[in-house]
N, C-alpha and C positions, 0 to 999 in steps of 0.2 A: 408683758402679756404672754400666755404660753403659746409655743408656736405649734403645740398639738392641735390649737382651737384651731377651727376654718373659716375665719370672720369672711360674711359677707356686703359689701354695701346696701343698705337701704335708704331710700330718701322722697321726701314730700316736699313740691316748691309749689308752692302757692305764690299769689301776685304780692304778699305782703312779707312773709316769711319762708326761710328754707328750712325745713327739720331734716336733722340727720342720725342716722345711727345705726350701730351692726347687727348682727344678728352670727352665733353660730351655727354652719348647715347640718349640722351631728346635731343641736340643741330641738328642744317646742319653738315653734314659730313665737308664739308668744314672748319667748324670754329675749327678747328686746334690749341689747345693751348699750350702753355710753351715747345715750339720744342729748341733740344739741337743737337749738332752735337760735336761728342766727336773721338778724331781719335782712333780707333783699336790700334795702339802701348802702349797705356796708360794703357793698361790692360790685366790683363791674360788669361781673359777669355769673352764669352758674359753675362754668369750672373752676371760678377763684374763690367763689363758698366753698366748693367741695374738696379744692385740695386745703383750702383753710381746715376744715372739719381733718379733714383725716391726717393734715400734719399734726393736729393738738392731741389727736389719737395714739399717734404712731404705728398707727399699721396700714399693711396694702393688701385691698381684697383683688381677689381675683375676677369676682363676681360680683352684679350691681345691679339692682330693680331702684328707676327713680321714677318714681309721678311726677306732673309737670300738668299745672293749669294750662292746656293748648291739647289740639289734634296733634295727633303721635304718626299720624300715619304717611308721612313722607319723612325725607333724608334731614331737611332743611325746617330745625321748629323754632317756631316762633313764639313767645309765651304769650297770651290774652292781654293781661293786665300786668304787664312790666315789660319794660323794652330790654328783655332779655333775646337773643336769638343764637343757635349753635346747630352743630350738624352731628348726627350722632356718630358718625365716624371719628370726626375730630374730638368730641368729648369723650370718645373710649379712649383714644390714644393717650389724652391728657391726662387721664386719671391712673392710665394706662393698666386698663383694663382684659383679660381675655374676652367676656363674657359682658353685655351691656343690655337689660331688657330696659323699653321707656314704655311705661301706661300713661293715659290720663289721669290726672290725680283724683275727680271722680270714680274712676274707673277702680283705683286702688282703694278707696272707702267701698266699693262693691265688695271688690274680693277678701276683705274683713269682717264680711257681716258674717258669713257663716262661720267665724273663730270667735267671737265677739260670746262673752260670757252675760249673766243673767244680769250680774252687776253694773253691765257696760252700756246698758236702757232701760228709758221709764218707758211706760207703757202709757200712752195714750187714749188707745182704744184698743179691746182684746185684753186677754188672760195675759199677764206677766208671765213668763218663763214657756209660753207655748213653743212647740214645732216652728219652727222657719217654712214659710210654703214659699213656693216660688207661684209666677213670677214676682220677683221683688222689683217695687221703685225705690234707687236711694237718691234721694234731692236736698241742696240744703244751700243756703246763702251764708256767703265770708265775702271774701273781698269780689268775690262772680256768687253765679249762683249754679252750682254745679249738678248735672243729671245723670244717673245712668241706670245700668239695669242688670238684675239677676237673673238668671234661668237655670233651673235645673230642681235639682233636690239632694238631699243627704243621702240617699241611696244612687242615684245615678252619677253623681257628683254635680258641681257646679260651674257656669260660665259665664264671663259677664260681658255682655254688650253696651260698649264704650260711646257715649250719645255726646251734643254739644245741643240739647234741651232747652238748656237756660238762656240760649238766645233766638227762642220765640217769639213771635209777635203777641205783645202785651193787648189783653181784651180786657180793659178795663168795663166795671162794673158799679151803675150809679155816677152821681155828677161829682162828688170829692174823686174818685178813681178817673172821671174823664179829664179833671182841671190836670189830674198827676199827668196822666198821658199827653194830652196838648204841651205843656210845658216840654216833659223829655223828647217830643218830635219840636219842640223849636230848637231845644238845647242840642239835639246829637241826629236830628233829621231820622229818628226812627225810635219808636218803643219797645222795649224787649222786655221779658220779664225779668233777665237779670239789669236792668237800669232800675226795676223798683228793689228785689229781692236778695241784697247785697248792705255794704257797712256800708258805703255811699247813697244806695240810696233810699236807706233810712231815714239817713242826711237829707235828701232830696226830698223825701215825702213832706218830712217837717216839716222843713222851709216851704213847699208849696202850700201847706194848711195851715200854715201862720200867716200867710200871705206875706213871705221874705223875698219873693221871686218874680221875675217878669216875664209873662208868657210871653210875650211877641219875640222879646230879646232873647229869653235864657238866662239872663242874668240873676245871679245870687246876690241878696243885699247882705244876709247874713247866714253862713249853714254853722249847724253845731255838728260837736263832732258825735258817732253812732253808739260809742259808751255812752257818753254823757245823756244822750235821750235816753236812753236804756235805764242809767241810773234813776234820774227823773222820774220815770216813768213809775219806774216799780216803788220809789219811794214814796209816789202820790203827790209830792210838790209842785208837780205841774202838768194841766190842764192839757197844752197843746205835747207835751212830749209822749202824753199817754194817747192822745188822738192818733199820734202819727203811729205808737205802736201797736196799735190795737188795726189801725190800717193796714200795716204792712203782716200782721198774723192771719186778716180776713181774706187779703191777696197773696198768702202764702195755700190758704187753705186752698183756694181756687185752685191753684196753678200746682198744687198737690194732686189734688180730685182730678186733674184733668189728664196728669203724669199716669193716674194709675188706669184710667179708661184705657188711654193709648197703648200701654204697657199690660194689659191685660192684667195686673196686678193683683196678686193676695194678700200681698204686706206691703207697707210702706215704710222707709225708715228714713229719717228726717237726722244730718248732717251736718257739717258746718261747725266755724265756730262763733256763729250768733246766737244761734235759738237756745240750746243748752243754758245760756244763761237764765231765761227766763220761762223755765218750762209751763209753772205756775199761770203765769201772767197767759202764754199760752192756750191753757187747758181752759180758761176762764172768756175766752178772745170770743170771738167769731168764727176762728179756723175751723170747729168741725162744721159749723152750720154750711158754711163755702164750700166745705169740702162734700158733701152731700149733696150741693143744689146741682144737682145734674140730671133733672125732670123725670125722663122714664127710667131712668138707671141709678136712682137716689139709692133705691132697695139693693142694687148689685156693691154698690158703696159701701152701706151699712156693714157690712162682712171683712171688708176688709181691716186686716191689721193695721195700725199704725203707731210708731216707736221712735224716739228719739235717743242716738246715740249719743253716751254722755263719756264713751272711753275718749284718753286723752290726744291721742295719735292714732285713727283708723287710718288714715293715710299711709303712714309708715308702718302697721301691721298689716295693711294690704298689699305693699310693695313685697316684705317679706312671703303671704299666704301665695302671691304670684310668683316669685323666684323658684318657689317648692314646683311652680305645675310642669308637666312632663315635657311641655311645648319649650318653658325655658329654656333647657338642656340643652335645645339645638340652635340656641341662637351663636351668632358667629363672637 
């Protein structure tokens, strides 16, 4: 590799997988190079992913934007959904780094929305290829269910505030949505929206509308895994796996609508690497009707944008869009 380039580290760790890959700082944010996606189980740790990743590279950056499923904002982080924990002092050293920014990995799918090309979302509601208005809600369920939010605009620039959203308290709606909820406060002694709006609990939703589940206990008799309803689902062979996802699109929509009141929102742009598969399936759901039912403010809804991103790594192009901001520079 030439050593004129000024490769810098970029990376997205989610609860299931770590993506990795460079970027040079002379380059477009977009040209994204030598990306690796390595699953979390392979490793003990995040700095044994990462020096995995950049020994198979052979280079050492100076400089590093990682997202991490978890609040970023102490010394000592701890990941949501994988028993990863590190201190970022000690992970700069490891990697041994000058220069170490950490986002939420949320937070890093935010600062990609404004790089994100016409091809990189379908449009659900609104004009394809419209203006970006702020404020923006970006939400979306993977292995959590991730929230955060945009402000600003293309002429003033953009900012994003870094939320932990997706662990709401779940308002279910109707008696299939209350039986989901009793269940998850037996199973985890509390309902969030990300216990429904995730690849588990997909899983959860099914097995509770097949009736595979015991409220009192929590216990699973049988969960399928959150592809396999998906595939189901859209292929039409079955009954209950299209139940559960047409359920979890209707309390998607909800807990959408409810993101963007809070967030004072003009776009919404929908995340993850769940819904992208089945945008169709989607578009056809319940979700805008959910997304609407908000009584006096149904009409303030109506206006809003809503989009799903279908680029392959907003994580890791937002890790990059944030190494560029001027705040970067002065990290230690």
């Amino acid at each position: 590799m030439s050593a004129a380039v000024q490769y810098e580290l970029i990376a997205d760790i989610g609860g299931t997988n770590a993506r990795f890959a460079l970027v040079d700082a002379n380059a477009p944010v977009t040209e994204v190079l030598h990306a690796q996606t390595l699953l979390n189980a392979g490793f003990a740790s995040l700095q044994h992913a990462a020096r995995h990743y950049l020994d198979s590279v052979g280079v050492q950056p100076r400089r590093a934007a990682i997202a991490v499923a978890s609040p970023v904002d102490a010394d000592e982080i701890r990941l949501t959904n994988r028993a990863w924990s590190f201190s970022r002092g000690e992970l700069r050293e490891a990697l041994d780094l000058d220069q170490l920014l950490l986002l939420n990995d949320f937070g890093a799918v935010a600062w990609a929305v404004p790089a994100l090309q016409p091809q990189d979302c379908i449009a659900l509601h609104g004009p394809p290829g419209a203006p970006l208005r702020g404020p923006v809600t970006v939400i979306g369920p993977g292995t959590g269910l991730g929230v955060a939010m945009l402000v600003g605009s293309e002429a003033r620039g953009w900012q994003v505030v870094e939320t932990e959203g997706g662990h709401v308290t779940y308002a279910p709606i109707g008696d299939e949505e209350a039986l989901i909820a009793r269940w998850l406060t037996a199973h985890h002694g509390r309902a969030s929206n990300e216990r429904v709006l995730c690849g588990k609990g997909l899983s959860h939703v099914d097995a509770v509308l097949r009736g595979a589940t015991h409220a009192d206990t929590g216990q699973v008799d049988s969960l399928r895994d959150p592809a396999e309803i998906v595939g189901l689902a859209l292929a039409g062979r079955d009954v209950a796996a299209r139940r559960a996802l047409a359920r979890f699109c209707a309390v998607l929509g909800s807990v959408a609508g409810d993101a963007a009141l809070i967030h004072g929102a003009r776009t919404v742009m929908i995340a993850g690497g769940i819904v992208p598969r089945f945008v169709p399936f989607l578009r056809s759901s319940a979700f805008r009707e959910r997304f609407l039912a908000k009584g006096r403010f149904a009409a303030y809804l109506e206006s809003v944008a809503i989009q799903v991103i279908t680029h392959s790594n907003p994580g890791l192009l937002g890790a990059a869009v944030a190494l560029r901001q001027p705040a970067s520079k002065e990290l230690p």
